[in-house]
Structure formats: structure tokens, C-alpha cells
N, C-alpha and C positions, 0 to 999 in steps of 0.2 A: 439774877439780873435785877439792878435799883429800878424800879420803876415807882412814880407818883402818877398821881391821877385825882387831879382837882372838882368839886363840882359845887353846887349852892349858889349859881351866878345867876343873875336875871338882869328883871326891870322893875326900879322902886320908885318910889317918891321920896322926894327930901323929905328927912327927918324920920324916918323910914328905917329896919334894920333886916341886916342877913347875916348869916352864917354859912361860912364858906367850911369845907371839910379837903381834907387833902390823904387820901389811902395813899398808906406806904405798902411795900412789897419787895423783897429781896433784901432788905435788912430790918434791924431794930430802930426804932426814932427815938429811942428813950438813950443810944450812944451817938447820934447826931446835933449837930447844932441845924435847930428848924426854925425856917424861915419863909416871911411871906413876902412878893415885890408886887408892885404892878408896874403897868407900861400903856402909856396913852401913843395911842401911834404919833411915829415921828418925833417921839422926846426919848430918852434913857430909861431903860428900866433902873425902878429907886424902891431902896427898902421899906419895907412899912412897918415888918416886925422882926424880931428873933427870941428864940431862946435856946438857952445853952443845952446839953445834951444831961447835962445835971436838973435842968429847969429850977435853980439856984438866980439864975438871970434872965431876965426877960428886957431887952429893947425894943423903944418905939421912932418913932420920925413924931418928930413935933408937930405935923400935920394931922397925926389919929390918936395921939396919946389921951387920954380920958373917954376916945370913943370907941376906938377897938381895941380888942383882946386877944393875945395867940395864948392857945391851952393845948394840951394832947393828951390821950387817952392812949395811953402804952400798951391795957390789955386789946385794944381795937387796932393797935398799929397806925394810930391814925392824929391829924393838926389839925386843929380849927382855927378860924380868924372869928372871931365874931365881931361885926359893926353894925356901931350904934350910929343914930344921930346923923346920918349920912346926907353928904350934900352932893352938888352936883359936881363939884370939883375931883369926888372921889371914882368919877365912873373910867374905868379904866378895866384894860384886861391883867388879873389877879392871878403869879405864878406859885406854886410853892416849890422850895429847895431844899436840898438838904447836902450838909456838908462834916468833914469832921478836920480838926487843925493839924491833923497827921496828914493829909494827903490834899493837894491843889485839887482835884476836882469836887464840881460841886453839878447835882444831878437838879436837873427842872423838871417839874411836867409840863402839861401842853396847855392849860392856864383857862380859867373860866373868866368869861365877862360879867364885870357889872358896868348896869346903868342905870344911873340915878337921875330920873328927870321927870317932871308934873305930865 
């Protein structure tokens, strides 16, 4: 069974950083394409990261590019975000996914909070 499980969410201050961590289980990440959203209630969930299941590719949203990071550590089974430089804009609830281009679905977890505020 795919299960994720997100955690490293809080309460920061601008310009502030964290690292979010995302345990996989029930498959490998290193044959997935891994991904990080967030979702501010009442808007869309919107991408903030990707990388390919090759890790040959890494996508950002122009909103965190130069500030965050998605890495993964295959023998840990596990994805990080890491954000730098955080502002208030960025406080939102943080999912990760995972997908592969062979098959429509794509598995969430249940998403950690950040908030970024003085």
C-alpha cells in the first residue's frame, strides 16, 4: 500500500528556513516522479516542485525557484523540500505526491503546515 507521510511544518519568521521531509512506503521514490504542492485554503492546490524519478530533472514554480530545494535520499526512501528565505506568502498547507507516467493516479499525503509570520 503507497502511503506518504509529510512532516517539518511549523511556525517561522520571514527569511527563516525549513525542511520538510516526506517518508515513502509501499514503493520506491527513486521510480517515481516526486513532488511537492501546497494549498492555501480556498485557492488550488499549485506545484512548487518536481523531480523526475531519474532525478535528471528537477522543476520549480517561479515563486520558490532560487529559494527552495526538492532532493531525495533513495536509501531512506524519503523527499525533502528544503526552504530558504521564506516569506509570508509562502505559509500554506505542504503536500507531497508521487506519480509515475505509466499510470493516472497520483498518491498524496495528508500535508504538513507552514507558517511564516513575525
Amino acid at each position: 500500500q503507497v502511503q506518504l507521510v509529510e512532516s517539518g511544518g511549523g511556525l517561522v519568521q520571514p527569511g527563516g528556513s525549513l525542511r520538510l521531509s516526506c517518508a515513502a512506503s509501499g514503493f520506491t521514490v527513486s521510480q517515481y516522479i516526486m513532488s511537492w504542492y501546497r494549498q492555501v485554503s480556498g485557492k488550488e492546490r499549485e506545484l512548487v516542485a518536481a523531480r523526475s524519478s531519474t532525478g535528471l530533472i528537477t522543476n520549480y514554480a517561479h515563486f520558490v525557484k532560487g529559494r527552495f530545494t526538492i532532493s531525495r535520499d533513495n536509501a531512506k526512501n524519503m523527499v525533502y523540500l528544503q526552504m530558504n528565505s521564506l516569506q509570508a506568502e509562502d505559509t500554506a498547507v505542504y503536500y507531497c505526491s508521487a506519480r509515475t507516467l505509466a499510470d493516472p493516479t497520483v498518491y498524496w499525503g495528508q500535508g504538513t503546515q507552514v507558517t511564516v509570520s513575525s
